[in-house]
PDBQT receptor file of N, H, CA, C and O in Angstrom, charges set to zero:
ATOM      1  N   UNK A   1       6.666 -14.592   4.905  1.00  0.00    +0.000 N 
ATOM      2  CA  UNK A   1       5.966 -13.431   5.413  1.00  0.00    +0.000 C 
ATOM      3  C   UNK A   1       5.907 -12.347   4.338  1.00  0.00    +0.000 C 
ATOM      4  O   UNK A   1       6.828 -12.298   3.523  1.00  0.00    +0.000 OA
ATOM      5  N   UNK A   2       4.985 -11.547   4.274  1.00  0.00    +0.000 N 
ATOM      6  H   UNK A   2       4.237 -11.586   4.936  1.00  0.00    +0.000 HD
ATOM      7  CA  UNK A   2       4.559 -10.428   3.315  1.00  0.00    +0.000 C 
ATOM      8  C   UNK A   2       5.497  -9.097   3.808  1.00  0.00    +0.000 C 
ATOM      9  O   UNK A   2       5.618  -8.831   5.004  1.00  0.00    +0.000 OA
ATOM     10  N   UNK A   3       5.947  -8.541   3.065  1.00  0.00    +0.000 N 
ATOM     11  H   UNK A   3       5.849  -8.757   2.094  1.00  0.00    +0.000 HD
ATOM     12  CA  UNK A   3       6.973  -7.761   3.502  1.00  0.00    +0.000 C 
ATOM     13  C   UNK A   3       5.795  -5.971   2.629  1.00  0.00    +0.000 C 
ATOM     14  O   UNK A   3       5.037  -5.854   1.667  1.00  0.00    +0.000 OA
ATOM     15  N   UNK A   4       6.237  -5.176   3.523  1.00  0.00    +0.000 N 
ATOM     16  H   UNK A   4       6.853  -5.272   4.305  1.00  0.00    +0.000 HD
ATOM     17  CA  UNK A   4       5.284  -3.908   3.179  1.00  0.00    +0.000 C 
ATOM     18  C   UNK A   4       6.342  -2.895   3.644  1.00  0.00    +0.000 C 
ATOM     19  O   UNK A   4       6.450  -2.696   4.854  1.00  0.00    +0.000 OA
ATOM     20  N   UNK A   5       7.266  -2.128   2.629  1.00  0.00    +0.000 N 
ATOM     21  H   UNK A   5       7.178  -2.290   1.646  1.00  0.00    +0.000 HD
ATOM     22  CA  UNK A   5       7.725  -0.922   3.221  1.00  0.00    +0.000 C 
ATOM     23  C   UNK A   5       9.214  -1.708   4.173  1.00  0.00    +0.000 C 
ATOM     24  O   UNK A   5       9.873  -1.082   5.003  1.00  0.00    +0.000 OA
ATOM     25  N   UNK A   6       9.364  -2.572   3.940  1.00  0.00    +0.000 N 
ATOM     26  H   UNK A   6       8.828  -3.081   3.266  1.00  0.00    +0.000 HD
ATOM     27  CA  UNK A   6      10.600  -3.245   4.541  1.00  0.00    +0.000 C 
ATOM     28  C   UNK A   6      10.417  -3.593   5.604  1.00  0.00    +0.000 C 
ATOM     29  O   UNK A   6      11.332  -3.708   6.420  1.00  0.00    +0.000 OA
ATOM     30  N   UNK A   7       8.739  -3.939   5.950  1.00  0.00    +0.000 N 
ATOM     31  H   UNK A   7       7.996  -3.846   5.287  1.00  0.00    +0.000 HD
ATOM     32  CA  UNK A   7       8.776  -4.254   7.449  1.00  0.00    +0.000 C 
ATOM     33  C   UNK A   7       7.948  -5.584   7.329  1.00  0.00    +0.000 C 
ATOM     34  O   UNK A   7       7.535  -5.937   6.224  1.00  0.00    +0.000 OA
ATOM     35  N   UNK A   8       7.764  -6.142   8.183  1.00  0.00    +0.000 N 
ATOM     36  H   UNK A   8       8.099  -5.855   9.080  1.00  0.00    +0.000 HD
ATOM     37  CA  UNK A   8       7.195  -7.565   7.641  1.00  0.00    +0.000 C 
ATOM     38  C   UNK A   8       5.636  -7.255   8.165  1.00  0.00    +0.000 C 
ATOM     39  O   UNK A   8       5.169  -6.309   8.800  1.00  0.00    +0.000 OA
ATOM     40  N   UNK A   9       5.117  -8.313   7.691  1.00  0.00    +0.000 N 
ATOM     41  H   UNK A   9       5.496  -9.082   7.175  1.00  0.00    +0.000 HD
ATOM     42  CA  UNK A   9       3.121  -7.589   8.067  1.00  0.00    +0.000 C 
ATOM     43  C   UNK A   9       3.181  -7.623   9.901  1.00  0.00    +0.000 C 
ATOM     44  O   UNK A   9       2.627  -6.804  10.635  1.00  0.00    +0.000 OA
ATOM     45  N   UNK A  10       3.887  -8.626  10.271  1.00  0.00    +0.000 N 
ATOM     46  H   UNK A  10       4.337  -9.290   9.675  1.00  0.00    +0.000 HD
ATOM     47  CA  UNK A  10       3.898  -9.094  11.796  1.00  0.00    +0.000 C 
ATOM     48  C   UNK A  10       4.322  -7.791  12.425  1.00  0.00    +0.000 C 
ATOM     49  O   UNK A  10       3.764  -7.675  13.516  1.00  0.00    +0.000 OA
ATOM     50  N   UNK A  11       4.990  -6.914  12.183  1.00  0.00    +0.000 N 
ATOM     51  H   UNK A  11       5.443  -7.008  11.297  1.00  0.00    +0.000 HD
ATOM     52  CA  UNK A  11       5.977  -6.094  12.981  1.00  0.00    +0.000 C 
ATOM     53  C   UNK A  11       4.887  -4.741  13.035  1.00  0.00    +0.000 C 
ATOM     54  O   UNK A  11       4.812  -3.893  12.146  1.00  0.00    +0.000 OA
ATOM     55  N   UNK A  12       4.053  -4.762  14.323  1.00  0.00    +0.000 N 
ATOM     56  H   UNK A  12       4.114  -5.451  15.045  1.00  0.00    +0.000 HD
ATOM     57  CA  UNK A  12       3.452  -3.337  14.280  1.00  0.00    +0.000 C 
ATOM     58  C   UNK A  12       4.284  -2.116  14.193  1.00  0.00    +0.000 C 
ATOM     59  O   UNK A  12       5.036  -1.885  15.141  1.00  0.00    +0.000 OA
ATOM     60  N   UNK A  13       4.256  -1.331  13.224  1.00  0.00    +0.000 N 
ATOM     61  H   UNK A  13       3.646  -1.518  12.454  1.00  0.00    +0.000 HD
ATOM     62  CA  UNK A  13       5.258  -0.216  13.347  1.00  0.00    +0.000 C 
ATOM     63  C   UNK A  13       4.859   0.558  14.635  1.00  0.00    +0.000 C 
ATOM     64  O   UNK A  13       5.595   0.423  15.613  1.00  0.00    +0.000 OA
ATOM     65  N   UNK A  14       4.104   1.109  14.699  1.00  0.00    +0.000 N 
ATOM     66  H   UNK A  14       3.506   1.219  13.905  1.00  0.00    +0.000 HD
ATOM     67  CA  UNK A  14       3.191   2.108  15.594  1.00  0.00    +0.000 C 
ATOM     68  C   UNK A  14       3.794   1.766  17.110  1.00  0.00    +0.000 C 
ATOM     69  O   UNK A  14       4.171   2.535  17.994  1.00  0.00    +0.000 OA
ATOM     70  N   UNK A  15       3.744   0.508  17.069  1.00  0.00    +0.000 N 
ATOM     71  H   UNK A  15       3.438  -0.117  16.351  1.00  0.00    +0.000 HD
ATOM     72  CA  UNK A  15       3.700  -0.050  18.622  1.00  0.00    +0.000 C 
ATOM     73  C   UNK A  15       5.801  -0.302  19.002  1.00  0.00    +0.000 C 
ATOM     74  O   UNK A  15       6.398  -0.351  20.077  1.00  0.00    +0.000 OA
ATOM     75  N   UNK A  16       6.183  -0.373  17.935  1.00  0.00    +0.000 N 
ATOM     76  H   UNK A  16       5.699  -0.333  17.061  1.00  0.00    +0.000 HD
ATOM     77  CA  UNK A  16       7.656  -0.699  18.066  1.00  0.00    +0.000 C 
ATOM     78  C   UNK A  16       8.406   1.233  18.213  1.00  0.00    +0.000 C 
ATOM     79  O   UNK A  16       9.245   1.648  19.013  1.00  0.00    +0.000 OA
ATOM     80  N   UNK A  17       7.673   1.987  17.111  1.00  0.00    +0.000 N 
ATOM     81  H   UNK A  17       6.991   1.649  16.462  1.00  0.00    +0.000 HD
ATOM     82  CA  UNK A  17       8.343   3.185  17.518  1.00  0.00    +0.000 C 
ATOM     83  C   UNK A  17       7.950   3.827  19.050  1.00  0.00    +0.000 C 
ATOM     84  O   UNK A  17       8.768   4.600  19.549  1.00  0.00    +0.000 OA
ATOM     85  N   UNK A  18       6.859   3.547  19.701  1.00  0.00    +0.000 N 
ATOM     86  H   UNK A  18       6.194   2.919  19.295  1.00  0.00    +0.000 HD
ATOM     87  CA  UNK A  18       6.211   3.989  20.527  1.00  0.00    +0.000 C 
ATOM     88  C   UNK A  18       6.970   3.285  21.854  1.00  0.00    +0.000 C 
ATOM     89  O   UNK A  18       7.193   3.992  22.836  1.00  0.00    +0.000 OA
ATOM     90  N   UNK A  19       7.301   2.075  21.850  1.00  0.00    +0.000 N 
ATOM     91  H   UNK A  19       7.120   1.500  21.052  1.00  0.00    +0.000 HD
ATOM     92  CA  UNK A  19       8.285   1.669  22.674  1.00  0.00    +0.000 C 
ATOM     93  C   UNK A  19       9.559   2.170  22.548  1.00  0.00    +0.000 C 
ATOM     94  O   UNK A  19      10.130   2.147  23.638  1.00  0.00    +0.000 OA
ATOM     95  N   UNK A  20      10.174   2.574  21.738  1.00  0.00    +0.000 N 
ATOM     96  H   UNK A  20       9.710   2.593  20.853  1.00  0.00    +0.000 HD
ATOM     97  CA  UNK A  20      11.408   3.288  21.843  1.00  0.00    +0.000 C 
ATOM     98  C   UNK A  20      11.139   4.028  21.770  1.00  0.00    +0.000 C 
ATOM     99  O   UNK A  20      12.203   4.487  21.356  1.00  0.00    +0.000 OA
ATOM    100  N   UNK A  21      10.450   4.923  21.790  1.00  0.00    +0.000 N 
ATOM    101  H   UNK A  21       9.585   4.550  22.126  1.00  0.00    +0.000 HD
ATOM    102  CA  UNK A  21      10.104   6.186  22.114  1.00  0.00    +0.000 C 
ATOM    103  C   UNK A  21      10.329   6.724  23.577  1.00  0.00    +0.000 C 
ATOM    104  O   UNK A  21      11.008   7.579  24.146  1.00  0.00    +0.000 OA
ATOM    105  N   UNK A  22       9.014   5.371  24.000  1.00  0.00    +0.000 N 
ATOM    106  H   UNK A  22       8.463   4.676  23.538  1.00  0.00    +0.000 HD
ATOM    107  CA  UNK A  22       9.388   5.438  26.145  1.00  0.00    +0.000 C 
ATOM    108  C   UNK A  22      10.988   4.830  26.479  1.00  0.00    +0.000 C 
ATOM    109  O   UNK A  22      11.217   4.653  27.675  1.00  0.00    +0.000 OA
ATOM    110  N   UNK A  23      11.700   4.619  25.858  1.00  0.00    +0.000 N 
ATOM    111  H   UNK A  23      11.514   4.763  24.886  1.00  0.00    +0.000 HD
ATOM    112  CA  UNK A  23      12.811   4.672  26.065  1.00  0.00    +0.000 C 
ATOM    113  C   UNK A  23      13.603   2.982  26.392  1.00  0.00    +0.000 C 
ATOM    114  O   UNK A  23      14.489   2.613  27.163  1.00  0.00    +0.000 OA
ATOM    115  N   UNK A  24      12.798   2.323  25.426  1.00  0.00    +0.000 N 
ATOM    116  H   UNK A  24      12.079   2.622  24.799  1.00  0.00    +0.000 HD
ATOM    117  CA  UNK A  24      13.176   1.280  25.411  1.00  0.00    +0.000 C 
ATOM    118  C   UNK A  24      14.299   0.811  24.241  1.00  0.00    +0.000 C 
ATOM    119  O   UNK A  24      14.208   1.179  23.069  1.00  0.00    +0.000 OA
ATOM    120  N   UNK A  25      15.189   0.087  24.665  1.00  0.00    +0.000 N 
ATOM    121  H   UNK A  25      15.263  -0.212  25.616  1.00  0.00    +0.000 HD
ATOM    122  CA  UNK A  25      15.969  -0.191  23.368  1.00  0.00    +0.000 C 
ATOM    123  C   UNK A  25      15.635  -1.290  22.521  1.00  0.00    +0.000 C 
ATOM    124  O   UNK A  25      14.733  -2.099  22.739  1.00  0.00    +0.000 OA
ATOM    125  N   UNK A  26      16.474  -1.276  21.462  1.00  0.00    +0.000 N 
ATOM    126  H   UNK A  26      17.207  -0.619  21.285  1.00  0.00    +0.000 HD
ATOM    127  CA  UNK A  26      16.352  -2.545  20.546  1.00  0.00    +0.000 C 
ATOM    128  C   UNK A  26      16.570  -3.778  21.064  1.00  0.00    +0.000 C 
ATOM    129  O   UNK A  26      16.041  -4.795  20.615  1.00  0.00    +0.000 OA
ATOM    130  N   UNK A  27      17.429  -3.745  22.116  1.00  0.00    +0.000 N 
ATOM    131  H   UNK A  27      17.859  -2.919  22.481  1.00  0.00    +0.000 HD
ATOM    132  CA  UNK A  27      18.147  -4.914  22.933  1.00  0.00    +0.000 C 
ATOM    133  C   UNK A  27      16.555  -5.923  23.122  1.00  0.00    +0.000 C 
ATOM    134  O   UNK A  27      16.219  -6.917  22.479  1.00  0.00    +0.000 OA
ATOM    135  N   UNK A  28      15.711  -5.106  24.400  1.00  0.00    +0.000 N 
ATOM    136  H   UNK A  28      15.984  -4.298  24.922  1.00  0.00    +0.000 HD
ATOM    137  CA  UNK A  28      14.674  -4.901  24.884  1.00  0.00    +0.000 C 
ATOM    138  C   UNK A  28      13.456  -5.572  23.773  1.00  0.00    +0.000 C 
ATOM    139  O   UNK A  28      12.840  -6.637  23.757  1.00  0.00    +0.000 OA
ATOM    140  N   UNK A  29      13.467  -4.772  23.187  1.00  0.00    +0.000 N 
ATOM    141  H   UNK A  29      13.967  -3.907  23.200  1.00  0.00    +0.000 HD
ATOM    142  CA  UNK A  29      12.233  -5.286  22.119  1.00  0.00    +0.000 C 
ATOM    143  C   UNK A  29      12.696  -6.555  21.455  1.00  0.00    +0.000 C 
ATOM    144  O   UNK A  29      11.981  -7.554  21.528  1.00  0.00    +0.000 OA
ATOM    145  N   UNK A  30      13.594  -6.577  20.951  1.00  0.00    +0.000 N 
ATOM    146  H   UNK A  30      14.175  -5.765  20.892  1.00  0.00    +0.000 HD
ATOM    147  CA  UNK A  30      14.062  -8.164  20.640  1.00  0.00    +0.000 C 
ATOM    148  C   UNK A  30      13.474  -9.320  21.439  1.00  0.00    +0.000 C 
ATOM    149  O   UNK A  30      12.624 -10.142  21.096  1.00  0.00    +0.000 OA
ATOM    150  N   UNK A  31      14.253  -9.160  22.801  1.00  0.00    +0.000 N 
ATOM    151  H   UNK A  31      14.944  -8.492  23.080  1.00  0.00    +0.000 HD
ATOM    152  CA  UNK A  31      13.972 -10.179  23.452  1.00  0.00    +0.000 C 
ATOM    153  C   UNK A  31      12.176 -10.020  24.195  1.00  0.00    +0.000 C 
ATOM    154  O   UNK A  31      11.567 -10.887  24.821  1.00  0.00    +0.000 OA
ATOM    155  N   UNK A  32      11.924  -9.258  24.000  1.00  0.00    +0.000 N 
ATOM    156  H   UNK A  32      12.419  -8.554  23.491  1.00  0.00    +0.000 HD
ATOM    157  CA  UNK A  32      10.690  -9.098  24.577  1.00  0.00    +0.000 C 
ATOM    158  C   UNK A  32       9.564  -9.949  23.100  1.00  0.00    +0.000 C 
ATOM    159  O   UNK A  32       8.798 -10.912  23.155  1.00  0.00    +0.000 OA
ATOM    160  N   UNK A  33       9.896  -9.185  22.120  1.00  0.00    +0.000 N 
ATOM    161  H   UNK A  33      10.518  -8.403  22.075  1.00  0.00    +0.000 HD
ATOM    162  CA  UNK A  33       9.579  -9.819  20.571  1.00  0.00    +0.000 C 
ATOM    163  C   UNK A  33      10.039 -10.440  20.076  1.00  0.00    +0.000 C 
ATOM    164  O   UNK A  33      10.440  -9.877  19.057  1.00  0.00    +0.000 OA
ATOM    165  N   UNK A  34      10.451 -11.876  20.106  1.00  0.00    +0.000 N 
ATOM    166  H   UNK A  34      10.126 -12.333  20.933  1.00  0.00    +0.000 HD
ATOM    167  CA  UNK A  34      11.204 -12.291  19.208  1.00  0.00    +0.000 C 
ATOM    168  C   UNK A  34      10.905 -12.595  18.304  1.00  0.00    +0.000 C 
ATOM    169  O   UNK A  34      11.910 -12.992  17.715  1.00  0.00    +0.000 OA
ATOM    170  N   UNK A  35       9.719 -12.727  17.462  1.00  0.00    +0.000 N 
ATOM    171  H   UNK A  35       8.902 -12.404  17.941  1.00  0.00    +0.000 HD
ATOM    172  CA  UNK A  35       9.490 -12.566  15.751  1.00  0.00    +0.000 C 
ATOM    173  C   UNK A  35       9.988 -11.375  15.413  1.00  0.00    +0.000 C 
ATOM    174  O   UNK A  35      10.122 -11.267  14.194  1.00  0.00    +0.000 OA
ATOM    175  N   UNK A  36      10.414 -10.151  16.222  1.00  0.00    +0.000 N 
ATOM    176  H   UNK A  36      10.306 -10.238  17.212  1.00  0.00    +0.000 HD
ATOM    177  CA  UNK A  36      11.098  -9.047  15.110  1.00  0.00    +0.000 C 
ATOM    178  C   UNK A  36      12.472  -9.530  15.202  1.00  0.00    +0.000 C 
ATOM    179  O   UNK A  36      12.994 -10.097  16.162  1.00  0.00    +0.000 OA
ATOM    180  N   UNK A  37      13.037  -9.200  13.965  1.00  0.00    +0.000 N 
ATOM    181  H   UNK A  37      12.613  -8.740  13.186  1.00  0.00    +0.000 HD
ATOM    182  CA  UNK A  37      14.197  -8.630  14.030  1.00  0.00    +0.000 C 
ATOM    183  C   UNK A  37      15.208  -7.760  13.420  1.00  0.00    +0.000 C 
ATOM    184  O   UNK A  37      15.100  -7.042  12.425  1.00  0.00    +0.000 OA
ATOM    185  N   UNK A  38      16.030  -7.919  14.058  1.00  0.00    +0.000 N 
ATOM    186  H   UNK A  38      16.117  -8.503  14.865  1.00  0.00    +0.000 HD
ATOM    187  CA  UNK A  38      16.826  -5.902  14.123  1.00  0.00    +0.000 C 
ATOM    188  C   UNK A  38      16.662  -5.733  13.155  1.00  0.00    +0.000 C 
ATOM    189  O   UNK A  38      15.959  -4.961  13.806  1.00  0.00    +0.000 OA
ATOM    190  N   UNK A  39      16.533  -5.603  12.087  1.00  0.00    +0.000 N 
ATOM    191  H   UNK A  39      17.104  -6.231  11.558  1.00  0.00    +0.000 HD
ATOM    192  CA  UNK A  39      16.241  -5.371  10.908  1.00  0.00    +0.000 C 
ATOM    193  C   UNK A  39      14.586  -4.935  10.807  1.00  0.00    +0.000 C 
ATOM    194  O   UNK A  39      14.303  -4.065   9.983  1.00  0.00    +0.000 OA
ATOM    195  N   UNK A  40      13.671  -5.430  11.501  1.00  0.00    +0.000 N 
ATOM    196  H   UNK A  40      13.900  -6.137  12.171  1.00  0.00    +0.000 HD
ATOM    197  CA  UNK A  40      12.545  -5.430  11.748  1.00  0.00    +0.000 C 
ATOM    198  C   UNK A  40      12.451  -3.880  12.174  1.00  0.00    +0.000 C 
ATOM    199  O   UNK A  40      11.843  -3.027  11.527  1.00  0.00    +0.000 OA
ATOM    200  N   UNK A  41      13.293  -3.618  13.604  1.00  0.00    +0.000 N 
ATOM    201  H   UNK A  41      13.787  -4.311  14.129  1.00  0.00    +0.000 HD
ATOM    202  CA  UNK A  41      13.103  -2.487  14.321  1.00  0.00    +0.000 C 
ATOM    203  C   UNK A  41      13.996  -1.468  13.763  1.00  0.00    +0.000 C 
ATOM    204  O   UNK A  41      13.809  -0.326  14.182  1.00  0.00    +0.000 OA
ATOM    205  N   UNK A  42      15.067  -1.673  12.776  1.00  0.00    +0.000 N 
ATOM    206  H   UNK A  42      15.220  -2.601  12.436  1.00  0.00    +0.000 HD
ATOM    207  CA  UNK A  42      15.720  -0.614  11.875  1.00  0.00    +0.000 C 
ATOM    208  C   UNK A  42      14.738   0.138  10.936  1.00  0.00    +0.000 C 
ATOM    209  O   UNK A  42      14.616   1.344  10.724  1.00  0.00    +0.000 OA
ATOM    210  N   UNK A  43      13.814  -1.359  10.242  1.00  0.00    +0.000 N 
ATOM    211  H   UNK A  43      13.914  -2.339  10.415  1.00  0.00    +0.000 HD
ATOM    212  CA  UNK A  43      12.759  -0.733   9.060  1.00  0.00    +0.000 C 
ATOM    213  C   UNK A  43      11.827   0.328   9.861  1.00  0.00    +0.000 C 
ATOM    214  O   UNK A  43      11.836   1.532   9.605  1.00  0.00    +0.000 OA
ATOM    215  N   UNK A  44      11.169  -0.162  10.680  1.00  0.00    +0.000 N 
ATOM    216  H   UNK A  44      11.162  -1.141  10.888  1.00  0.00    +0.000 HD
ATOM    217  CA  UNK A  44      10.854   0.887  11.586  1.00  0.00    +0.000 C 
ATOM    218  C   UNK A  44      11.229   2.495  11.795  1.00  0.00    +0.000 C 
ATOM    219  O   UNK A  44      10.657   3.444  11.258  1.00  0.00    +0.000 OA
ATOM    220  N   UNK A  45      12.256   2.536  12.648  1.00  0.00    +0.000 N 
ATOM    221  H   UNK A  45      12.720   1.766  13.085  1.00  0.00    +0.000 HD
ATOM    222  CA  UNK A  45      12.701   3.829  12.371  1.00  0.00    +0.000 C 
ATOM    223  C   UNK A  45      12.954   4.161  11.431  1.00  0.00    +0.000 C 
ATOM    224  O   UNK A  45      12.839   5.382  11.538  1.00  0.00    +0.000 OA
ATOM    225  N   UNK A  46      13.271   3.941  10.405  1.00  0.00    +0.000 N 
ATOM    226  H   UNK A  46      13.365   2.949  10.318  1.00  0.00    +0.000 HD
ATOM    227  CA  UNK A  46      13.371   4.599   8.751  1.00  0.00    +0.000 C 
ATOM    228  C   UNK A  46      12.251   5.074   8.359  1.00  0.00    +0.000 C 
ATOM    229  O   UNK A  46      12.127   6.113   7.710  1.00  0.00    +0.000 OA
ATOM    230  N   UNK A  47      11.312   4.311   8.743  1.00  0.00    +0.000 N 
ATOM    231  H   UNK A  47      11.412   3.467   9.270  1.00  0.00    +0.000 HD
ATOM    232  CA  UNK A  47       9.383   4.259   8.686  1.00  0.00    +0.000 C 
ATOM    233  C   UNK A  47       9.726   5.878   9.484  1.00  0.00    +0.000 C 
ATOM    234  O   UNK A  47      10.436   6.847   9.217  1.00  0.00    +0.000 OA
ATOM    235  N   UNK A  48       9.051   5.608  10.258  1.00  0.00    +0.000 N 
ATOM    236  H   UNK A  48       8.474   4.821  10.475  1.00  0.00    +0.000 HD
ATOM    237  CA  UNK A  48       8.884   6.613  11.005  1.00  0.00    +0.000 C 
ATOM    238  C   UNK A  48       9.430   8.134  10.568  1.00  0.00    +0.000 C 
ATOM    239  O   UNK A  48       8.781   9.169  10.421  1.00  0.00    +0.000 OA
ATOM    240  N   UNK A  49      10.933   7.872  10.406  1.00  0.00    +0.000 N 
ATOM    241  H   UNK A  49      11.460   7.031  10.525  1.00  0.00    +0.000 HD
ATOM    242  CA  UNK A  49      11.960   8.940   9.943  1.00  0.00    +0.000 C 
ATOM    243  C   UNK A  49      11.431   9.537   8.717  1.00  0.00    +0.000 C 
ATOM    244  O   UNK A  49      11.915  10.655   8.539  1.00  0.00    +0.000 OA
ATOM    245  N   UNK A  50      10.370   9.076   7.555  1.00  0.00    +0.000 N 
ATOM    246  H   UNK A  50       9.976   8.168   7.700  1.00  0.00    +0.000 HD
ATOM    247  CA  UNK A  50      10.024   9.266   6.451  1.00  0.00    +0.000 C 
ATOM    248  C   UNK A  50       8.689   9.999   6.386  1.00  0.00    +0.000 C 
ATOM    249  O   UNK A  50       8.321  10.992   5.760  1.00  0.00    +0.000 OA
ATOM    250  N   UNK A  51       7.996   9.051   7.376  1.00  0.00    +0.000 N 
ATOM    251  H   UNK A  51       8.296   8.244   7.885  1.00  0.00    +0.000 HD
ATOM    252  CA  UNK A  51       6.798   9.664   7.769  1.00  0.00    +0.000 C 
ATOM    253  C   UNK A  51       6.674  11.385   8.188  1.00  0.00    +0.000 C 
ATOM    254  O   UNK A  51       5.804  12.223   7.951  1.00  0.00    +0.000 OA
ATOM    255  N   UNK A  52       7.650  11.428   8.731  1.00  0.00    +0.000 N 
ATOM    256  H   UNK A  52       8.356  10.747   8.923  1.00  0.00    +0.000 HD
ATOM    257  CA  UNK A  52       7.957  13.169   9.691  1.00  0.00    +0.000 C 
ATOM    258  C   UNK A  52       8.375  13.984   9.100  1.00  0.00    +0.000 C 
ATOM    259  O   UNK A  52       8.415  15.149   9.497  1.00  0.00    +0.000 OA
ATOM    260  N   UNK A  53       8.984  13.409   7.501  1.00  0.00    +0.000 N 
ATOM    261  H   UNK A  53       8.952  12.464   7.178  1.00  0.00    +0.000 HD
ATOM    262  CA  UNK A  53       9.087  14.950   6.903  1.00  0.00    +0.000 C 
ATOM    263  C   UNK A  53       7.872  14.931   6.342  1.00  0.00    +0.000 C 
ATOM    264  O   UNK A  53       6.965  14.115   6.180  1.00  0.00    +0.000 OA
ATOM    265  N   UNK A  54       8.320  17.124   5.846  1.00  0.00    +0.000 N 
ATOM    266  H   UNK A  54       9.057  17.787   5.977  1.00  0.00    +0.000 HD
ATOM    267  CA  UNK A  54       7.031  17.509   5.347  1.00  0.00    +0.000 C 
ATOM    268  C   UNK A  54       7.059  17.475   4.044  1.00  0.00    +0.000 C 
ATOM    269  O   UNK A  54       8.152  17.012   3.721  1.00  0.00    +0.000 OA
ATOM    270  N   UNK A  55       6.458  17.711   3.169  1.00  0.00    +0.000 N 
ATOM    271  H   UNK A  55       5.570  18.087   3.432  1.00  0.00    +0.000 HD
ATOM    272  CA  UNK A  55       6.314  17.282   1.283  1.00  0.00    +0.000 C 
ATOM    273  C   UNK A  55       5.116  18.393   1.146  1.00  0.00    +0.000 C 
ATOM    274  O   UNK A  55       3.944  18.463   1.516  1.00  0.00    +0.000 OA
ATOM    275  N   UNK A  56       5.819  19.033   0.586  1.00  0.00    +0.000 N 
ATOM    276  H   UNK A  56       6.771  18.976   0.286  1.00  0.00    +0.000 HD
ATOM    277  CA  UNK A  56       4.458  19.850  -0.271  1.00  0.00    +0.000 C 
ATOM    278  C   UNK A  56       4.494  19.394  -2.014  1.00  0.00    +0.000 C 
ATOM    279  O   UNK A  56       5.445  19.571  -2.776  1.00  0.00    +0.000 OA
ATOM    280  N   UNK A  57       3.527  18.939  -2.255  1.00  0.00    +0.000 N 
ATOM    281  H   UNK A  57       2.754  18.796  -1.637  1.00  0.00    +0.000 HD
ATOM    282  CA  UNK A  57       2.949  18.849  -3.186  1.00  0.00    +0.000 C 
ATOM    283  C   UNK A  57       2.019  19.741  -4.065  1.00  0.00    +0.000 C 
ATOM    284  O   UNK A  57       0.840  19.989  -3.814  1.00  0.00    +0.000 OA
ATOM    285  N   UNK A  58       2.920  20.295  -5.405  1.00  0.00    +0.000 N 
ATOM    286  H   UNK A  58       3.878  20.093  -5.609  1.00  0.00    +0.000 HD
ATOM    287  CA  UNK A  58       2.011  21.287  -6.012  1.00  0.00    +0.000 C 
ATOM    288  C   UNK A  58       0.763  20.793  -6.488  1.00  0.00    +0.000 C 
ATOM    289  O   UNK A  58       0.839  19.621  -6.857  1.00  0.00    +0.000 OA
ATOM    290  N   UNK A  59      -0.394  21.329  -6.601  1.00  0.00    +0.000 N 
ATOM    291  H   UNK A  59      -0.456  22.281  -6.302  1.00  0.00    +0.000 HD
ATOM    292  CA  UNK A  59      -1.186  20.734  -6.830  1.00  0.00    +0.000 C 
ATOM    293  C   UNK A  59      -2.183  21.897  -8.034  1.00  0.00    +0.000 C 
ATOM    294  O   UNK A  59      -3.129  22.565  -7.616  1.00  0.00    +0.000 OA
ATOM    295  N   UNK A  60      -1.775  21.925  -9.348  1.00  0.00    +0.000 N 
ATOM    296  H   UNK A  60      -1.006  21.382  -9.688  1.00  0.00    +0.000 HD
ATOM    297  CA  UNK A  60      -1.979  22.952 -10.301  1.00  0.00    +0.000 C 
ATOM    298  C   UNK A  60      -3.827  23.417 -10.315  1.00  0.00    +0.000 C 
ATOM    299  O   UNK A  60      -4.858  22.757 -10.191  1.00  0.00    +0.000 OA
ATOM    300  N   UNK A  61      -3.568  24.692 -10.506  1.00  0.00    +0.000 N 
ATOM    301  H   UNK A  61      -2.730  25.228 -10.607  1.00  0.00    +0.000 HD
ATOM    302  CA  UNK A  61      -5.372  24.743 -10.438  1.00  0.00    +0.000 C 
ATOM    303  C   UNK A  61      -5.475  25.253 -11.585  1.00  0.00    +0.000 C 
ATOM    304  O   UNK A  61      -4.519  25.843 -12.088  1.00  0.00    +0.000 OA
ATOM    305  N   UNK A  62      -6.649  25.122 -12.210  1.00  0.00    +0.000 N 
ATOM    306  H   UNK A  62      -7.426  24.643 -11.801  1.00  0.00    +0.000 HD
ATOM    307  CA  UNK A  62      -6.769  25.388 -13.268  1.00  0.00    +0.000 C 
ATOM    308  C   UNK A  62      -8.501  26.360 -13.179  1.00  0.00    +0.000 C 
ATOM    309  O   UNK A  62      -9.414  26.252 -12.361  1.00  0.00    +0.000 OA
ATOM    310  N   UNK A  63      -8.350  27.287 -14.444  1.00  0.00    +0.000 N 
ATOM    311  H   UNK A  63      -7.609  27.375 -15.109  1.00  0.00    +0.000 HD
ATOM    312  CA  UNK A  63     -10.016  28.018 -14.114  1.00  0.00    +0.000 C 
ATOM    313  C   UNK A  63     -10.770  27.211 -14.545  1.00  0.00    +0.000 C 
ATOM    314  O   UNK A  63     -10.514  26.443 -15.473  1.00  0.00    +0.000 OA
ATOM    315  N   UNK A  64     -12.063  27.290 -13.776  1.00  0.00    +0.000 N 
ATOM    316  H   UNK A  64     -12.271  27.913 -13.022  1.00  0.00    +0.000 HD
ATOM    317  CA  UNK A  64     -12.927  26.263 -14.602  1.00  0.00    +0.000 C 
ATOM    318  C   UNK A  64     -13.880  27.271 -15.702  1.00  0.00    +0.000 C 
ATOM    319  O   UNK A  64     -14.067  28.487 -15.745  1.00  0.00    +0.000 OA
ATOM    320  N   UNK A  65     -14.332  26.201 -16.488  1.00  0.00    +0.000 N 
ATOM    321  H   UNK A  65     -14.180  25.213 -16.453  1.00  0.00    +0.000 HD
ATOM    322  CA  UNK A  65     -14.813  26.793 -17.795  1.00  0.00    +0.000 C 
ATOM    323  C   UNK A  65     -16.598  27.299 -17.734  1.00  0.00    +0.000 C 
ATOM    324  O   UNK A  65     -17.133  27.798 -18.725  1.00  0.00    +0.000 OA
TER     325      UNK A  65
């Protein structure tokens, strides 16, 4: 499997944080998914956790000529 960001291509992030979100556990998604695993739904929240901070980026201006 193609691995992207520590998550494998199979593992929708979107759809795995969004279930634990409604308050489902890892237990839960496992057995409900079993191509993820915990490791699957760890990369995930790290995903997510990375996504939510903020980053400002300077971005230099220069005059134009």
């Amino acid at each position: 499997m193609v691995w992207r960001n520590g998550i494998r291509s199979s593992s929708p992030r979107p759809l795995v944080l969004d279930l634990l979100a409604s308050g489902e556990s890892v237990e839960e998604l496992l057995r409900e998914y079993p191509s993820l695993t915990r490791d699957d739904v760890l990369a995930c929240i790290a995903y997510g956790s990375e996504m939510s901070r903020e980053r400002f980026v300077p971005i230099p201006i220069t005059p134009s000529k």
